[in-house]
KOLBARO-27781 format. One record per residue: residue number from 1; x, y, z of N, C-alpha, C, O in turn. Coordinates in steps of 0.001 Angstrom, whole numbers. Example, Ala and Ser with C-alpha at 12.3 -4.5 7.8 and 13.67 -1.06 7.14 Angstrom:
  num   n_east  n_north     n_up  ca_east  ca_north    ca_up   c_east  c_north     c_up   o_east  o_north     o_up
    1    13190    -5690     7800    12300     -4500     7800    13200    -3300     7800    14236    -3319     8465
    2    12850    -2250     7080    13670     -1060     7140    12900       30     7870    13409     1138     8039
! end
This chain:
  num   n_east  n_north     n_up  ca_east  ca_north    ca_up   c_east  c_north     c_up   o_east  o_north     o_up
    1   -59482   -20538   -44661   -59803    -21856   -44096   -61155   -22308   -44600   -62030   -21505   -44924
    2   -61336   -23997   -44672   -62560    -24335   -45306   -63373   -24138   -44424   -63208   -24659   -43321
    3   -64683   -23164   -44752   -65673    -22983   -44276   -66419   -24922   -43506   -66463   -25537   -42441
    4   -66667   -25018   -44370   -66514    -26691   -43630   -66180   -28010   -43195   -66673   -29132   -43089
    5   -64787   -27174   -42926   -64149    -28244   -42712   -64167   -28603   -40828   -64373   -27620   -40116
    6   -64020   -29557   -40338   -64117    -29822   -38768   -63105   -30084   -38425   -62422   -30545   -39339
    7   -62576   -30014   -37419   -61497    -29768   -36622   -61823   -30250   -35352   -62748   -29726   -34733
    8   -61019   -31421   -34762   -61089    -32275   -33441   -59838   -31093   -32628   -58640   -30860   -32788
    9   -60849   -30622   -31794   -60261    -29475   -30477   -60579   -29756   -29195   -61468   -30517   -28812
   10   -59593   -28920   -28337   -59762    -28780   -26677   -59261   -27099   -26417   -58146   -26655   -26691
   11   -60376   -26347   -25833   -59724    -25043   -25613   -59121   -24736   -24675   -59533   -25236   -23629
   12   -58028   -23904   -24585   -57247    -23698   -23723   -57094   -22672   -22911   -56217   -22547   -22056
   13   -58292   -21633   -23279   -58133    -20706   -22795   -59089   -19575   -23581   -58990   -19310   -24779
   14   -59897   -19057   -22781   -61509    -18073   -23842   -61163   -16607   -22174   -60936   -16761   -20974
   15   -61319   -15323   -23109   -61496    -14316   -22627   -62249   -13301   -23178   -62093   -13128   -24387
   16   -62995   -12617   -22622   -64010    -11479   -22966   -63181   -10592   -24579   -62084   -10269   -25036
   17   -64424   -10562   -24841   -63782     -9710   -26510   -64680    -8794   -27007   -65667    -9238   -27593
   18   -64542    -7626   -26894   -65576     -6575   -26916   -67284    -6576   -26141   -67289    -6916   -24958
   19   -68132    -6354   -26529   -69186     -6212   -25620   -70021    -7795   -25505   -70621    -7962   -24444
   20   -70087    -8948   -26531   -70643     -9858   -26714   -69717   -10771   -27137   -70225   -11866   -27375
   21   -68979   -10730   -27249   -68062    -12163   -28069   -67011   -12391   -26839   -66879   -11773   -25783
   22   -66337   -13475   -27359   -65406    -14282   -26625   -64254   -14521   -27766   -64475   -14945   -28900
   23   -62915   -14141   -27199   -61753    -14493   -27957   -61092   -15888   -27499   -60608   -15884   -26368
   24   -61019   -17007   -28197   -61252    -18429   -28178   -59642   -19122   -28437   -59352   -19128   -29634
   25   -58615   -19671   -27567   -57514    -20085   -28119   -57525   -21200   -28206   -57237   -21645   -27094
   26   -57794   -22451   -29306   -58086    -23634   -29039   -56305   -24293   -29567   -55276   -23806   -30036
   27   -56809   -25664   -29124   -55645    -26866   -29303   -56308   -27769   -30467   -57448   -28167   -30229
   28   -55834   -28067   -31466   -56095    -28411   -32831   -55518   -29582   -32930   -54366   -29703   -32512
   29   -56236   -30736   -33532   -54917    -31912   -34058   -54849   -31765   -35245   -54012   -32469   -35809
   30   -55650   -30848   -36073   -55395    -30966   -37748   -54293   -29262   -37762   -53566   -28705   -38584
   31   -54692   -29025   -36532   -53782    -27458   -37275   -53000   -26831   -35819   -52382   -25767   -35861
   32   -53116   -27581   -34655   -52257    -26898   -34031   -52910   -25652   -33317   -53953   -25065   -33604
   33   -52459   -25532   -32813   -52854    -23914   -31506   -53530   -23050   -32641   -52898   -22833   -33675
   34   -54821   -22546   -32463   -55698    -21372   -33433   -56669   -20688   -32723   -57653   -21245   -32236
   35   -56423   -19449   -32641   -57493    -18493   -31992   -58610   -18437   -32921   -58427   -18831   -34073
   36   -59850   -17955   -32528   -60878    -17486   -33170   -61732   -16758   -32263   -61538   -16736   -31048
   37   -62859   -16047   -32962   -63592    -14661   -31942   -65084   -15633   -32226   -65428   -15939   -33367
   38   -65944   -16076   -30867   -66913    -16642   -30521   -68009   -15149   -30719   -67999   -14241   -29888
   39   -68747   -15141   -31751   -69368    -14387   -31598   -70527   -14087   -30923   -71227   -15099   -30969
   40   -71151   -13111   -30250   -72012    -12940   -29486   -73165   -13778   -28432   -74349   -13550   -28181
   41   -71955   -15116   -27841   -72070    -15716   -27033   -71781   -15462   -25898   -72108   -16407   -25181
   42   -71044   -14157   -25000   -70726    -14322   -23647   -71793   -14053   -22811   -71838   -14339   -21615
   43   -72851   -13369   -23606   -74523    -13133   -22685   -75417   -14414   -22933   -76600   -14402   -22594
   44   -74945   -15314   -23417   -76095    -16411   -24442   -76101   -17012   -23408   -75137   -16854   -22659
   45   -77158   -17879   -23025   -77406    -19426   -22820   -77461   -20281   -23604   -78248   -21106   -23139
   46   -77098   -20613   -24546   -77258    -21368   -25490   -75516   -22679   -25298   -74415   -22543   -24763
   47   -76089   -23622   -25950   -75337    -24787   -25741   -73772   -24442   -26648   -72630   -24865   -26467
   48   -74215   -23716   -27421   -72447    -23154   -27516   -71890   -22404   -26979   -70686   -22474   -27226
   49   -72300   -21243   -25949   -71503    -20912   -24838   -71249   -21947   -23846   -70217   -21785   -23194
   50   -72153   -23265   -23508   -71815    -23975   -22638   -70078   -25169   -22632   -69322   -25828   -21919
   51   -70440   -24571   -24425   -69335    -25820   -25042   -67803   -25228   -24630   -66848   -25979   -24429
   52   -67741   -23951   -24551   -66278    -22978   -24735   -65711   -23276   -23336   -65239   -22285   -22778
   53   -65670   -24186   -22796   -65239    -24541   -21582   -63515   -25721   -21872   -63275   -26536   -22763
   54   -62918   -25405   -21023   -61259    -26077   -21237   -61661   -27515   -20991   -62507   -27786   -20140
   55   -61130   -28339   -21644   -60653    -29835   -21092   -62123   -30418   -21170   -62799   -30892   -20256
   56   -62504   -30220   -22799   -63943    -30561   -23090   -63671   -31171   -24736   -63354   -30322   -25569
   57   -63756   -32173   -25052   -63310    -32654   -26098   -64318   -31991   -27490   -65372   -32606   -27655
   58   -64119   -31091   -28232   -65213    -30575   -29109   -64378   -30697   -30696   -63207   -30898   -31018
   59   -65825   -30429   -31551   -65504    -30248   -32964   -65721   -28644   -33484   -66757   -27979   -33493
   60   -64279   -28262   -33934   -65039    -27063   -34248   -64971   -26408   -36000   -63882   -26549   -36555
   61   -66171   -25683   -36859   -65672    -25024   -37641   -64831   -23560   -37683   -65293   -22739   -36890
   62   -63750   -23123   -38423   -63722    -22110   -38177   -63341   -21352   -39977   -62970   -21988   -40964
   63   -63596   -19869   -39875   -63217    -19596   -41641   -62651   -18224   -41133   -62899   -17704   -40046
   64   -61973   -17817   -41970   -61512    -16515   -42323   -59921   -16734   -42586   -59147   -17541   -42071
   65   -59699   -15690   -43606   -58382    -16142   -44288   -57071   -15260   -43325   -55910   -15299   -43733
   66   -57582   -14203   -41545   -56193    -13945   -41233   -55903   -14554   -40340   -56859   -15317   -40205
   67   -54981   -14836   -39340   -54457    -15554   -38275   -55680   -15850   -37457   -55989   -16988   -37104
   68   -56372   -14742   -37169   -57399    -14468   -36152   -58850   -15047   -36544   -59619   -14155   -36902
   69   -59286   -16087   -36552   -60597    -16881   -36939   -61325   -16651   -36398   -61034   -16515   -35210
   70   -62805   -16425   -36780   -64317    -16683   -36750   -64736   -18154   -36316   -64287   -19161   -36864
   71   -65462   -18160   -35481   -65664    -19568   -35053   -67240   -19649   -35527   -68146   -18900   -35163
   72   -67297   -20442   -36176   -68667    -20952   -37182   -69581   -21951   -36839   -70776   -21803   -37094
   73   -69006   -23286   -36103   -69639    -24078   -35246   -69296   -24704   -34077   -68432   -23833   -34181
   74   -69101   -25262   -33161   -68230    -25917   -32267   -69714   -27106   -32058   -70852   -26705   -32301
   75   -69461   -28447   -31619   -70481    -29348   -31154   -69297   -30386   -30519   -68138   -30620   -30860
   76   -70380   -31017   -29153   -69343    -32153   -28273   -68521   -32949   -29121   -69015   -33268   -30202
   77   -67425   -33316   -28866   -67156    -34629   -29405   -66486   -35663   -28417   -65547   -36447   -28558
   78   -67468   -35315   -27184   -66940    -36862   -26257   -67247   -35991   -24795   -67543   -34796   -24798
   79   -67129   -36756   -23654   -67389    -36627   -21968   -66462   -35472   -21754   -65787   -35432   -22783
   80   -66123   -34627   -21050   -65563    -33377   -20547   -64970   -33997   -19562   -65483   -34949   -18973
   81   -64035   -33597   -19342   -62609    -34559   -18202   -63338   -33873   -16856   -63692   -32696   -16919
   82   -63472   -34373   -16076   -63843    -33911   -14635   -62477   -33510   -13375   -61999   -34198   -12472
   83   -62248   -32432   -13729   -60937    -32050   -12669   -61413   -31370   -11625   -62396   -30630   -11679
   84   -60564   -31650   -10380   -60585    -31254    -9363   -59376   -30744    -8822   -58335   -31091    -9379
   85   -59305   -29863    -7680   -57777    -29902    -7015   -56720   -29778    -7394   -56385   -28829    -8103
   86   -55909   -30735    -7005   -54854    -30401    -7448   -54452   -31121    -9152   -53352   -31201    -9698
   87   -55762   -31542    -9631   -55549    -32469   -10848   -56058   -31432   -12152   -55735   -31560   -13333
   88   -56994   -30325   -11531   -57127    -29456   -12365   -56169   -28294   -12035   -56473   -27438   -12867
   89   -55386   -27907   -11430   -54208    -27230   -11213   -53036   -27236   -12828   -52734   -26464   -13739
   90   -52705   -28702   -12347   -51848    -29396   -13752   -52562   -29362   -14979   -51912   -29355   -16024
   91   -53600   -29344   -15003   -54466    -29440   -16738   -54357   -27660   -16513   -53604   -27274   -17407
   92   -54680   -26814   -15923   -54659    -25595   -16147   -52944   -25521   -16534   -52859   -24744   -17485
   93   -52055   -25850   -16293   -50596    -25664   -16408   -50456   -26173   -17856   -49794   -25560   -18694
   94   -51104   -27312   -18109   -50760    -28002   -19370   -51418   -26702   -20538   -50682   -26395   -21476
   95   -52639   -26082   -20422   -53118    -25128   -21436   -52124   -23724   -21546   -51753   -22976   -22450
   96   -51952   -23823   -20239   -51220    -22202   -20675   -49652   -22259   -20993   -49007   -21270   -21342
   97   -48981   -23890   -20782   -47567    -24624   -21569   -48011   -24593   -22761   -47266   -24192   -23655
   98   -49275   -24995   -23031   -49320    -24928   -24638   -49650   -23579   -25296   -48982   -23294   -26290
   99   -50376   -22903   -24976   -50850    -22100   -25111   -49331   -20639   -25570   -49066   -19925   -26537
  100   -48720   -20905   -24112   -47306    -20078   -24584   -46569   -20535   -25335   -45997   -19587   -25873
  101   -46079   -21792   -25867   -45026    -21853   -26215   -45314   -22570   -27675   -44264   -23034   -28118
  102   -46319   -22765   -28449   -46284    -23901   -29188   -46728   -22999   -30254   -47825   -22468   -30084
  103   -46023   -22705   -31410   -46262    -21345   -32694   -47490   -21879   -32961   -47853   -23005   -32620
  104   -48497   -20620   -33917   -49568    -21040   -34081   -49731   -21893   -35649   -49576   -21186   -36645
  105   -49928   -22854   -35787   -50219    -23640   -36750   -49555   -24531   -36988   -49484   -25002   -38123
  106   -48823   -25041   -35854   -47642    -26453   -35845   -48666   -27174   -35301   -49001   -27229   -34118
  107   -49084   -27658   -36139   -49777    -29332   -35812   -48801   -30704   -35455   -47945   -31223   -36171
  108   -49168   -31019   -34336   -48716    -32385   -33715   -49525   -33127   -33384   -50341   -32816   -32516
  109   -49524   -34748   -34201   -50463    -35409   -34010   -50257   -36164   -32363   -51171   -36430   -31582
  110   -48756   -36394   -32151   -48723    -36820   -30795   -48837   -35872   -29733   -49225   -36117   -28590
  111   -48517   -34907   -30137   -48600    -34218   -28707   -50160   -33888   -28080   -50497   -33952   -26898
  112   -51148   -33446   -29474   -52575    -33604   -29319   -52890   -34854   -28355   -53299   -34677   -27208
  113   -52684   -36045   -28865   -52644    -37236   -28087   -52077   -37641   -26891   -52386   -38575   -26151
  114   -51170   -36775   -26801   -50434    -37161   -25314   -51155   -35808   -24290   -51046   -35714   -23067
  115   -51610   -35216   -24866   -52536    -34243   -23827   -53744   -34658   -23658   -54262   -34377   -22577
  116   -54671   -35564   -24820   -55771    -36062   -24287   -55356   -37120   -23226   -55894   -37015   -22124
  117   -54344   -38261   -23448   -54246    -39067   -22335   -53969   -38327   -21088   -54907   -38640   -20355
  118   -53361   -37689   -20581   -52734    -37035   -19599   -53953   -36633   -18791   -54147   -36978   -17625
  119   -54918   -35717   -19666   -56444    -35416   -19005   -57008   -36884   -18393   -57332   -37180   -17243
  120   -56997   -37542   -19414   -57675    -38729   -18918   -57688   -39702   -17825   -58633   -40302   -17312
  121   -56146   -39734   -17525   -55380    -40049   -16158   -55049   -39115   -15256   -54314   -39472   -14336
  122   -55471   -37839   -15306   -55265    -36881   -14100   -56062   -36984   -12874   -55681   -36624   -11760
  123   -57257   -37529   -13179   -57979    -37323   -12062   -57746   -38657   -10815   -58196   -38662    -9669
  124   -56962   -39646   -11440   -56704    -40927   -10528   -55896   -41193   -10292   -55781   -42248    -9668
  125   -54896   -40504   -10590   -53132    -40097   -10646   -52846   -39560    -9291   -53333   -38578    -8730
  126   -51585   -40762    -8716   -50815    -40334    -7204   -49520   -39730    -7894   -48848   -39010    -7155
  127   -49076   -39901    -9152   -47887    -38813    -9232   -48039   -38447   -10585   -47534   -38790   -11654
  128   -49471   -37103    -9949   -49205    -36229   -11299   -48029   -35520   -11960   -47982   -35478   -13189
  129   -47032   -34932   -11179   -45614    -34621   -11390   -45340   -35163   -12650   -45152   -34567   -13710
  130   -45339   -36995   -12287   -44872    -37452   -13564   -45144   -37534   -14739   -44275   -37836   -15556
  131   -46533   -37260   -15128   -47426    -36771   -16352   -46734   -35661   -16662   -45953   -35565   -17609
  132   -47074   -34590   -15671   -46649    -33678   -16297   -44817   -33088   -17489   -44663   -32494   -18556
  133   -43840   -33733   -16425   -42914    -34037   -16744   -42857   -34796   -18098   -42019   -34411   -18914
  134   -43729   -35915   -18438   -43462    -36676   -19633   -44224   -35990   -20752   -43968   -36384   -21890
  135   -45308   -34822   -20574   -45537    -33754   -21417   -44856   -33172   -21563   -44411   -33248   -22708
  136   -44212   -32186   -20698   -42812    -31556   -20947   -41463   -31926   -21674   -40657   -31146   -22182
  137   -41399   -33561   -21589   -40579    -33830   -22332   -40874   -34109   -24249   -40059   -34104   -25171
  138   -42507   -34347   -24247   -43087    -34201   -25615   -42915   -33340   -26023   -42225   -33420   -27039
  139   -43315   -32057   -25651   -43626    -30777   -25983   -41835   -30452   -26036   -41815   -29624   -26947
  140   -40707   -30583   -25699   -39528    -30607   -25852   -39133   -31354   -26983   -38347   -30879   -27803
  141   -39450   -32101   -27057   -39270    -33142   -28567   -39728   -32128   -29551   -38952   -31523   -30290
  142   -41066   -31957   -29534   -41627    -31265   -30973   -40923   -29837   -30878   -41264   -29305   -31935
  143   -40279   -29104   -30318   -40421    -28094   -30170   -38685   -28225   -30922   -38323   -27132   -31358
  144   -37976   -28995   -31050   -36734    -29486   -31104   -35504   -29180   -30099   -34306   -29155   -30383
  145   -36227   -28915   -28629   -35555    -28671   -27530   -35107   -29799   -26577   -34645   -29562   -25461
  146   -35310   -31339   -27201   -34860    -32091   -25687   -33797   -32394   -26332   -33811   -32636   -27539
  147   -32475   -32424   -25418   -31135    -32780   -25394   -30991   -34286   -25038   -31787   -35081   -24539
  148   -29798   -34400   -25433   -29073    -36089   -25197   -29317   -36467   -23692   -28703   -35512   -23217
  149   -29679   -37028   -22803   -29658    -37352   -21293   -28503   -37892   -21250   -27733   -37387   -20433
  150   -28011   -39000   -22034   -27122    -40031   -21520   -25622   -39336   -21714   -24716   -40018   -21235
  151   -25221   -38102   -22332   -24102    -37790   -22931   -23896   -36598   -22514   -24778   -35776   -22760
  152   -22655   -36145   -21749   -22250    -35114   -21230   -21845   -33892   -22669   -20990   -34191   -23502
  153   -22412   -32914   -22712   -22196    -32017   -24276   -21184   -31778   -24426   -20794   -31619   -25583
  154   -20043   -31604   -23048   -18683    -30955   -23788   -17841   -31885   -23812   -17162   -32220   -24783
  155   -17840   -32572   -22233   -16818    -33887   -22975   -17071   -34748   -23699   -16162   -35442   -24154
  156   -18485   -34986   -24052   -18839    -36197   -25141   -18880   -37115   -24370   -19333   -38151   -24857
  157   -18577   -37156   -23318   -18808    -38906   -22441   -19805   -38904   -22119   -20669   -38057   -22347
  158   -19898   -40187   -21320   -21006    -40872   -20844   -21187   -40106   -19658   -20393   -39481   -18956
  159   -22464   -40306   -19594   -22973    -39796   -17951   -22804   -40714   -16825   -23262   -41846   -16667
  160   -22044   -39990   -16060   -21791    -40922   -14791   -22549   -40715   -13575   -22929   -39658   -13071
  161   -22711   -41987   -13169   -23655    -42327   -11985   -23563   -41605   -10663   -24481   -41305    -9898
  162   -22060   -41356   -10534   -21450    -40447    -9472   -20846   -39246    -9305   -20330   -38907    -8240
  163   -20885   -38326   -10652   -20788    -37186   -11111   -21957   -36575   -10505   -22863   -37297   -10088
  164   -22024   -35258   -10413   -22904    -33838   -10516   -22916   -33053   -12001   -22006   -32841   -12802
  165   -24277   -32731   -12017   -24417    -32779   -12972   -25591   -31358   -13622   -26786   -31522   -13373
  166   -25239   -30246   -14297   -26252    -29246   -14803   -26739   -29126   -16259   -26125   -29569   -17230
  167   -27911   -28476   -16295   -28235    -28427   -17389   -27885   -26755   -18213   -27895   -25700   -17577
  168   -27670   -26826   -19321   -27086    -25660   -19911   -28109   -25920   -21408   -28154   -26843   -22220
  169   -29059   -24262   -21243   -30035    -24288   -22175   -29012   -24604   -23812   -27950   -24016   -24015
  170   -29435   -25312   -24505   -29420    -25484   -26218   -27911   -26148   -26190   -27094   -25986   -27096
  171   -27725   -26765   -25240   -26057    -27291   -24908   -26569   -28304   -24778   -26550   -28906   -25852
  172   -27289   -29140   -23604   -27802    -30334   -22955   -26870   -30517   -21411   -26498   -29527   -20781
  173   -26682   -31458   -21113   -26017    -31908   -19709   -24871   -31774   -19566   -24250   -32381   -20437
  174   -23996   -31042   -18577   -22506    -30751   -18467   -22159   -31082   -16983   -22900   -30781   -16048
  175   -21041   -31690   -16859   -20836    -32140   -14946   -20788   -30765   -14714   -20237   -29984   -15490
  176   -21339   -30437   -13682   -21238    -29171   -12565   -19845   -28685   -12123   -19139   -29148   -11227
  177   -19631   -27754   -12866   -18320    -26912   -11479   -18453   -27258   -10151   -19569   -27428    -9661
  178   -17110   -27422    -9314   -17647    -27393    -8089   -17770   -26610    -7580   -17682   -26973    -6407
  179   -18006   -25238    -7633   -18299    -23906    -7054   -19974   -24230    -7002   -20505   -24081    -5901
  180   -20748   -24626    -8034   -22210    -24734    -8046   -23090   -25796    -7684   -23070   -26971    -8053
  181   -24141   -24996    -6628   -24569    -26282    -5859   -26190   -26098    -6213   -26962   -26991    -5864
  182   -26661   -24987    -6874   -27933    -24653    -7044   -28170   -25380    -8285   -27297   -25348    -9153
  183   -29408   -26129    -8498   -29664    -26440    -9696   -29324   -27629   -10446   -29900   -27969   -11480
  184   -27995   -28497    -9676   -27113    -29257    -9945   -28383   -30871    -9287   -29275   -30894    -8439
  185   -27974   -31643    -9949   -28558    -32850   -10077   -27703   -33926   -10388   -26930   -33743   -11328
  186   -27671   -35108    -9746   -26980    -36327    -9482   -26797   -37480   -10922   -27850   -37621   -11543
  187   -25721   -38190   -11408   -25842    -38618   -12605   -26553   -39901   -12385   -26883   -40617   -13331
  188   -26829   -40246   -10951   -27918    -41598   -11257   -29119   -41265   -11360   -29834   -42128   -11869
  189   -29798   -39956   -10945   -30930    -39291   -10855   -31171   -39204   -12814   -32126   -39705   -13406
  190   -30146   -38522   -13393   -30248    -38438   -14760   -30396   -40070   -15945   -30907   -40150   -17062
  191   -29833   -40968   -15244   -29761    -42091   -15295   -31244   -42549   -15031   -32036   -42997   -15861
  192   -31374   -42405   -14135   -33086    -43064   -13829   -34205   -42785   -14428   -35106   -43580   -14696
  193   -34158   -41464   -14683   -34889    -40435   -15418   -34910   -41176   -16716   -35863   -41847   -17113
  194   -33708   -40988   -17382   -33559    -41444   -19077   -34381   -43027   -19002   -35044   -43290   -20005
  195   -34373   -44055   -17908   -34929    -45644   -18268   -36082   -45360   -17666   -36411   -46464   -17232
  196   -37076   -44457   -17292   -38149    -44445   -16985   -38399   -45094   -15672   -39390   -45795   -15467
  197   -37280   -44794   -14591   -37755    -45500   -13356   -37723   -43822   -12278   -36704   -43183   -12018
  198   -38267   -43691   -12111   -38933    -42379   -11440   -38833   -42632    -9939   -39752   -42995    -9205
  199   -37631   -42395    -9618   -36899    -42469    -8192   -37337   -40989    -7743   -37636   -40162    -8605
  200   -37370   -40660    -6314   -37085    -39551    -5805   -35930   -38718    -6878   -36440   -37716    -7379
  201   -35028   -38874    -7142   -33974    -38290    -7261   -34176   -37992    -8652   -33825   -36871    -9019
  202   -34797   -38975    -9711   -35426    -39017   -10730   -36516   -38017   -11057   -36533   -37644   -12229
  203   -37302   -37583   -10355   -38325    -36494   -10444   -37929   -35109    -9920   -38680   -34149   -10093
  204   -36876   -35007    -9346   -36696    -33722    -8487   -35395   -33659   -10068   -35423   -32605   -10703
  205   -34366   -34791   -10568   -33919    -33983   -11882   -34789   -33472   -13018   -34920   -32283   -13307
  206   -35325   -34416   -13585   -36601    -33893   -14221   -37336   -32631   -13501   -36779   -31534   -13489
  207   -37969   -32731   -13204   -38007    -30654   -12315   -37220   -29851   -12940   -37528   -29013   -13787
  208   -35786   -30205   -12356   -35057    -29246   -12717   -34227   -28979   -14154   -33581   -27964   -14413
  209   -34423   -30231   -15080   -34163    -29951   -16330   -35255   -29177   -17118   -34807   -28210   -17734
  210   -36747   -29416   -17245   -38183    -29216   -17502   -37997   -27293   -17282   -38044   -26469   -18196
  211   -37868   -27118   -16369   -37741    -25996   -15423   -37258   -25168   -16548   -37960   -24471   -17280
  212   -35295   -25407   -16628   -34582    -24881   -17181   -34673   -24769   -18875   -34336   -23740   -19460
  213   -35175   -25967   -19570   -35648    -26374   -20814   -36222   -25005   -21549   -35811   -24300   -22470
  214   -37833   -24978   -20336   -38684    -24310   -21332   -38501   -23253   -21010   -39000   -22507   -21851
  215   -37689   -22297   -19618   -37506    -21169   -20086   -36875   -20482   -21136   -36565   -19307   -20941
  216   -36626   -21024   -22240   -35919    -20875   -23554   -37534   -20257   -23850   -37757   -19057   -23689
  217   -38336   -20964   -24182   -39614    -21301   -24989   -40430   -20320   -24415   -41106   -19529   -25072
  218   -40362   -20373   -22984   -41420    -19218   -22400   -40648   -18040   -22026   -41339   -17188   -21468
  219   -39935   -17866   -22109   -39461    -16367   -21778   -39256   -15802   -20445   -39388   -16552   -19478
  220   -38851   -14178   -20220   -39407    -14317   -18650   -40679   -14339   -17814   -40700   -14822   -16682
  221   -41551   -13894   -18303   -43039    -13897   -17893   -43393   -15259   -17142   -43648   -16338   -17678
  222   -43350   -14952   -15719   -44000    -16349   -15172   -45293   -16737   -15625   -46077   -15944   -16147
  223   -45577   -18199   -15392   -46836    -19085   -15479   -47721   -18549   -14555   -47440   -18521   -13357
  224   -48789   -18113   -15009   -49746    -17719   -13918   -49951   -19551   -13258   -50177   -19846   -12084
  225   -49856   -20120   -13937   -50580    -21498   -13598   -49993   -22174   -12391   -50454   -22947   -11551
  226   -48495   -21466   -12648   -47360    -22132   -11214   -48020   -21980    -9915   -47973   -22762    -8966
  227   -48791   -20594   -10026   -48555    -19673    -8914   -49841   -20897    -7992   -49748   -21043    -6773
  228   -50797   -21552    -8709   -51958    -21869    -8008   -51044   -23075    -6972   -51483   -23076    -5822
  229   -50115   -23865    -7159   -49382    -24853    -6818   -49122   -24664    -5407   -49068   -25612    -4624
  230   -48923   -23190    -4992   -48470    -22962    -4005   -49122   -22740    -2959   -48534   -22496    -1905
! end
């Protein structure tokens, strides 16, 4: 990597790394998810340990030619999102969604962008849910995981308003057996969802498609991030 080249980042996540350094997982718009080892900053006072903080808009250099980067400079590049509550709950959920599931060096210029907005509107947001959800459905796009909404996968029809309705990972939407009542979601709920009108019924399907989606992507290992929700 070019020794000087800069890189517009947000980190997602820094943990202790031998006796003085910090192992650094940042969010990239030129390169996508990239670790690097902060060297002998976790005892420092200095304004670049202050910088290694999440949901802080920075520039960073980094060099070395294996997966695992050297971090060379980092400096601000803009105001640090101010979270609280339950608004930093969801930005902690959004780093460790990205963080798990997004290979390292898939650069996305929108999804970079749709995570800075999301920060930006978290803190004044009455239905964070729905942010989050419309990340989930980005991060499903790039990932090449969001399915057809409007089109049932096996019969090929249309989705009906008065059908029941499940989701079936790498299939997309299938009417529900009637034996199954767990999990199952309403076809106007799926309907509402797809035109962007965010009904009750509309956010509780979304839930449960989102839900089912990325456990493809994340595996079994729960979200530590879920757990704070509760």
């Amino acid at each position: 990597m070019n020794r000087g080249h800069w890189l517009s980042a947000y980190i997602l996540h820094r943990r202790p790394y031998r006796e003085t350094s910090y192992l650094v997982d940042f969010f990239t718009l030129e390169t996508g998810r990239i670790s690097a080892v902060a060297k002998g900053v976790k005892n420092s006072k200095s304004d670049r340990k202050s910088l290694l903080q999440p949901f802080s808009p920075v520039k960073v250099q980094l060099a070395g030619k294996a997966e695992l980067k050297n971090l060379n400079q980092i400096e601000s590049d803009g105001r640090s999102h101010q979270l609280t509550g339950n608004a930093l709950f969801c930005a902690m959920y959004l780093n460790e969604l990205i963080n798990r599931t997004m290979p390292v060096g898939l650069a996305s210029e929108m999804l970079f962008g749709h995570y800075q907005q999301v920060l930006s509107i978290l803190p004044a947001s009455d239905t964070p849910d729905i942010l989050l959800r419309g990340f989930e459905f980005a991060l499903l796009e790039e990932m090449g995981q969001l399915p057809d909404w409007l089109t049932d996968a096996v019969s090929e029809q249309p989705v009906d308003s008065e059908q029941w309705y499940i989701f079936v990972a790498e299939q997309g939407v299938t009417q529900a057996p009637a034996h199954i009542q767990r999990g199952r979601f309403p076809g106007y709920g799926l309907l509402e969802m797809a035109n962007g009108e965010w009904t009750p019924a509309a956010r509780k399907t979304a839930k449960i498609i989102t839900r089912q989606a990325l456990r493809n992507l994340l595996g079994d290992k729960p979200l530590k991030s879920r757990e704070l929700f509760r």
